[in-house]
Structure formats: C-alpha cells, structure tokens
C-alpha positions as CSV (number, residue, x, y, z in Angstrom):
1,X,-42.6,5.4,31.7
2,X,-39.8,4.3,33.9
3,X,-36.0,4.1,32.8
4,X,-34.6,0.2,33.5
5,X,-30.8,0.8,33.7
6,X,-29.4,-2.0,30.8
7,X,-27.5,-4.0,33.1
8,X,-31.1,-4.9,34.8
9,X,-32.6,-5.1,31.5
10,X,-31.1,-8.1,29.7
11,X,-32.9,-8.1,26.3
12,X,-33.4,-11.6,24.5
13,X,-31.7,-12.6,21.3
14,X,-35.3,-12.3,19.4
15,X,-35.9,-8.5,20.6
16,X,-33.0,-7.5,18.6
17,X,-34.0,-8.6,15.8
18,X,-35.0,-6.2,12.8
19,X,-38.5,-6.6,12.2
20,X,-37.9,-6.1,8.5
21,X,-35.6,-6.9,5.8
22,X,-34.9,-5.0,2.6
23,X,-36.7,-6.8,-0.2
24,X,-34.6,-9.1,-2.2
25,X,-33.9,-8.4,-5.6
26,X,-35.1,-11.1,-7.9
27,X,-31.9,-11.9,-10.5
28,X,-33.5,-11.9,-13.9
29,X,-31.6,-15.2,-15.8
30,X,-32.9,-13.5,-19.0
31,X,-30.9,-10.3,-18.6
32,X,-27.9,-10.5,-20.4
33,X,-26.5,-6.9,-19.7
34,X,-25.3,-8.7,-15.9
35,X,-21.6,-8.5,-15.9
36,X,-19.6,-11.7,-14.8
37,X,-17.2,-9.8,-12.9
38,X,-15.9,-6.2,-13.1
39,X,-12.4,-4.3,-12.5
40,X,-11.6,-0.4,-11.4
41,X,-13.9,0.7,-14.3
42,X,-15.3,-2.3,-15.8
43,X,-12.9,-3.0,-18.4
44,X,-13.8,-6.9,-17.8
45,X,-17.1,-7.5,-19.3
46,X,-17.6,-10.9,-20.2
47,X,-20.9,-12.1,-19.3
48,X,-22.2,-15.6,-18.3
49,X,-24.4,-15.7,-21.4
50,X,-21.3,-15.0,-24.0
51,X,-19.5,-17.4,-21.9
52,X,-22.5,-20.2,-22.2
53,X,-23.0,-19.3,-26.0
54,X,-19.3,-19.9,-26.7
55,X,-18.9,-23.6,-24.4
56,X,-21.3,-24.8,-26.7
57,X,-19.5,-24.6,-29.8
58,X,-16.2,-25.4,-28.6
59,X,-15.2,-28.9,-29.5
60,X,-13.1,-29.4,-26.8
61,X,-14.9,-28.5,-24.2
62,X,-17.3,-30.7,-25.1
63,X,-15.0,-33.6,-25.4
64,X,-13.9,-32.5,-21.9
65,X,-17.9,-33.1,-21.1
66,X,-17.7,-37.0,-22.5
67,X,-14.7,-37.7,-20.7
68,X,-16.3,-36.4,-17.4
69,X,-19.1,-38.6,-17.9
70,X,-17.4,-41.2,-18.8
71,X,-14.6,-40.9,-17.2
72,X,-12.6,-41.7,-20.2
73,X,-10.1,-38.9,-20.9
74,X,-8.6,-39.1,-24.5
75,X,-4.8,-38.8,-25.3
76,X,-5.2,-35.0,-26.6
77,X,-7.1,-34.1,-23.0
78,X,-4.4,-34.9,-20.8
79,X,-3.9,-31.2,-19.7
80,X,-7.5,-31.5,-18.8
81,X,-7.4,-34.9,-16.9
82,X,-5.0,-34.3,-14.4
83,X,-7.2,-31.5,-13.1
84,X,-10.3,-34.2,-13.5
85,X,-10.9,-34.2,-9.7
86,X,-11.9,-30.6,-9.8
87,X,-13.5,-30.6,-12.8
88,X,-17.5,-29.8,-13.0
89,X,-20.0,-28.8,-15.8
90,X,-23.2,-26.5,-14.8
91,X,-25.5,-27.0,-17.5
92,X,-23.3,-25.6,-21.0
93,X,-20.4,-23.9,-18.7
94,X,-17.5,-25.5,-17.2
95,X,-15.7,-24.6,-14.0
96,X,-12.3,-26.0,-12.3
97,X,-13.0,-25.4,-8.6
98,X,-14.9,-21.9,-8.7
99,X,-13.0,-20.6,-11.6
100,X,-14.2,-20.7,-15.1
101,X,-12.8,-22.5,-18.3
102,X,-13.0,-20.2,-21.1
103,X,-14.4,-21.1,-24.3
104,X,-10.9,-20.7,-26.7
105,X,-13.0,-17.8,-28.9
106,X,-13.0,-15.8,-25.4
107,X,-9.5,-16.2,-24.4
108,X,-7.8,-13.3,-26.2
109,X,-11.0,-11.4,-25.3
110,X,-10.0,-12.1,-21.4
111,X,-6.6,-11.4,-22.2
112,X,-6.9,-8.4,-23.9
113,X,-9.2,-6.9,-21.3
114,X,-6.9,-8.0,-18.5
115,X,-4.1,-6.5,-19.9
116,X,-5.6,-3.0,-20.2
117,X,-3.2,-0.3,-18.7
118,X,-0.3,-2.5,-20.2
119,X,0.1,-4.6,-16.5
120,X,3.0,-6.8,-17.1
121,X,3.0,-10.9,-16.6
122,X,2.8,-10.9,-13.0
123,X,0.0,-8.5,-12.6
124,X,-2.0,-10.4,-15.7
125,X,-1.9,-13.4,-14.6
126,X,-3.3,-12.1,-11.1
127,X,-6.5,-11.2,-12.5
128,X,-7.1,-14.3,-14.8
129,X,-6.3,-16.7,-12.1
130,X,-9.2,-14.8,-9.9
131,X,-11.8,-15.8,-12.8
132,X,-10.7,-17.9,-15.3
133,X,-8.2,-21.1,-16.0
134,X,-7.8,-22.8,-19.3
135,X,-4.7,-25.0,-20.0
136,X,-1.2,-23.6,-20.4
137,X,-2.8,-20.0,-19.1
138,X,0.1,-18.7,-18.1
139,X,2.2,-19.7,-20.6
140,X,-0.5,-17.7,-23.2
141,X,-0.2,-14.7,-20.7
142,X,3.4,-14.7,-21.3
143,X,3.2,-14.9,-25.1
144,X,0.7,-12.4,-24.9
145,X,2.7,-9.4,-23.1
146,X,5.5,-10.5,-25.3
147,X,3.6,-9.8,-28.3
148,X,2.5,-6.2,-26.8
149,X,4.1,-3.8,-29.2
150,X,3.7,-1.2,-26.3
151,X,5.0,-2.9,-23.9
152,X,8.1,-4.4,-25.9
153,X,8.5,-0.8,-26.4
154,X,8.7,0.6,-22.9
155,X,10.9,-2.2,-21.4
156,X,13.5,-1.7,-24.3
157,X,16.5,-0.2,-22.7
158,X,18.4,2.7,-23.7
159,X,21.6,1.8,-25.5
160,X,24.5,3.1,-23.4
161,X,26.0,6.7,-24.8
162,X,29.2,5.7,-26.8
163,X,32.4,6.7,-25.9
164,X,34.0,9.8,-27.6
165,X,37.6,10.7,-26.2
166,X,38.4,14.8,-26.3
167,X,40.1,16.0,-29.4
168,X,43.3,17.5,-28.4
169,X,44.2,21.0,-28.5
170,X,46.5,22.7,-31.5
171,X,49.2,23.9,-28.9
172,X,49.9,24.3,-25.2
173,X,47.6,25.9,-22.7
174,X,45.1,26.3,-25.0
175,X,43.0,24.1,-22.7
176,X,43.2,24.2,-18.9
177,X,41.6,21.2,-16.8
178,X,41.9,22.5,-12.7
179,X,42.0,20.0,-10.1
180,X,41.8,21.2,-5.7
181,X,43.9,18.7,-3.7
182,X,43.8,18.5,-0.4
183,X,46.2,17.1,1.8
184,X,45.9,18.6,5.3
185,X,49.6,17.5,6.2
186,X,51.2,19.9,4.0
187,X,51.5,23.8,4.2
188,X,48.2,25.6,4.1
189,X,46.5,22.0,3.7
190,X,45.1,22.8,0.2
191,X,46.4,23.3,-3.2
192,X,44.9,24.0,-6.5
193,X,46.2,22.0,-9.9
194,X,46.1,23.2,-13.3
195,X,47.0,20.7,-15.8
196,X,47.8,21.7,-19.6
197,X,45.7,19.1,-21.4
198,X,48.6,19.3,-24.5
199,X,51.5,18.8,-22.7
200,X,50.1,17.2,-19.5
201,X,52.4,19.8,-17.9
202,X,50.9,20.4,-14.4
203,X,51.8,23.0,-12.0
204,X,50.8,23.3,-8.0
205,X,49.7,26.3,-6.6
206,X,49.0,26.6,-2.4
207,X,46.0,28.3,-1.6
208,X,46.3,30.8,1.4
C-alpha cells in the first residue's frame, strides 16, 4: 500500500457516503401509548388518538368543519373565521397553522397539565401556544391561574406589621435610649447622648 497525502487525494462527494443507514422505525397508527408531545418529565400526555376521539363529538368543531367547506362561517363562529385562512382539518383533527385546536373536553386537561409546578400566566401560556390554540386561550389561561387556590395563596402578600408606639415609663431614667454623634468640628469630634425617654431630658457626654 502507498500513503496519498489528502491534498493529492480529492475524494468525490459519493465516496463519503455511508454505505448504510440505521433502519427506519415503522410508526405504528394503531399504538395509542405514542405521546403527542412531552415536557421535563412528561407531565403532557395527550395523545393524537384522545385528541381524534374528542373532535369528533364536539359540536363545534364540527360546525367549524361545514363552514370550511363551505365557506360559510355562522354568527356564533366568528372567533373561528377570522383565523379561516389558517384554518385546516386532517381527517377528524383540526389544526390552525401547525398547532392543534383542542376539543373543549380536553382543554382543562391541557391546562391542568401545563400548569403543573404552579407556572404563572406568562410561563402557561408559553407552553399552550407551542401545541395548542382554541379561541380566547389566553383569556382561559388567565381565569385558570386565577382560580389556582395555590397559587392565590403564594402571591397574597403579607399585611404590613401594625404600628405599636412604646408605652412610657412610670418615672424618670427608668429608660435610657443612647445616641453617638459625631461632629468632627467640635472638641474630641465625638460625643455620646443619653436621652431619658420620660422626660426627654438629654445630656452630652465627649468621648476622649
């Protein structure tokens, strides 16, 4: 054998190729135990099957079908309709761009499993804007966390401590409040004050 430096040995494109892939595994449309989407430790687990079995017994969604067919959209659809140019139906499920319209039996399902941890609005809304959209989403989102007996909890603030004023002493010098001044322009620079807190009676004493 004889060594052919690289920069005399320009390979082709088709050399490099690997001569075999890794077999592709077949998606089974049967299994129902595939998870739609997942998050940290699959708390999400709503699968495309629950999701199918649900459009199809929600009324509205299938009005939403007629009026795409159509192209009729009735007065009670309007929050549909003006979201009609990215509206598409795959067989029983419905999708606005890439995102999937919920059934309304899965909604709180979504929310509740997008809320786990106690997230707050912003952070909830995140995640169901990365899977799903319904209308008025966000405004459920909101009602949602609002509704979070846990969270109303941790975001109730303290009440501030109430004010109590010192009860005053029976007679003088009983208590002694001390106070250091300074005031580097006079004597030693530094003095030390005790006040009597009955007769307010202070007296000034240098320090050395």
């Amino acid at each position: 054998m004889k060594r052919v430096p690289g920069e005399q040995n320009i390979a082709d494109a088709l050399s490099r190729l690997i001569q075999e892939a890794e077999k592709t595994i077949p998606f089974e449309e049967e299994d129902d135990n595939h998870f739609l989407f997942s998050l940290d430790a699959g708390f999400m687990d709503i699968t495309w099957e629950e999701i199918e079995r649900h459009s199809e017994n929600d009324e509205e969604l299938e009005l939403v079908r007629g009026a795409i067919t159509c192209r009729h959209w009735p007065v009670g659809l309007r929050r549909f309709e003006v979201q009609k140019d990215n509206l598409h139906v795959l067989g029983s499920l419905f999708f606005k761009d890439d995102k999937s319209i919920l059934p309304y039996q899965l909604r709180l399902k979504a929310m509740q499993l997008s809320h786990s941890g106690h997230v707050g609005e912003t952070a909830m809304k995140s995640i169901m804007r990365e899977f799903f959209w319904w209308p008025g989403m966000a405004s459920d989102v909101v009602k949602y966390v609002k509704q979070c007996e846990t969270c109303t909890t941790l975001s109730r603030k303290s009440p501030p401590v109430p004010l109590s004023s010192r009860e005053l002493p029976d007679g003088p010098w009983q208590i002694i409040q001390i106070e250091f001044l300074s005031m580097p322009t006079f004597g030693s620079g530094l003095f030390l004050v005790p006040v009597d807190s009955y007769s307010r009676y202070l007296s000034i004493i240098q320090s050395n």
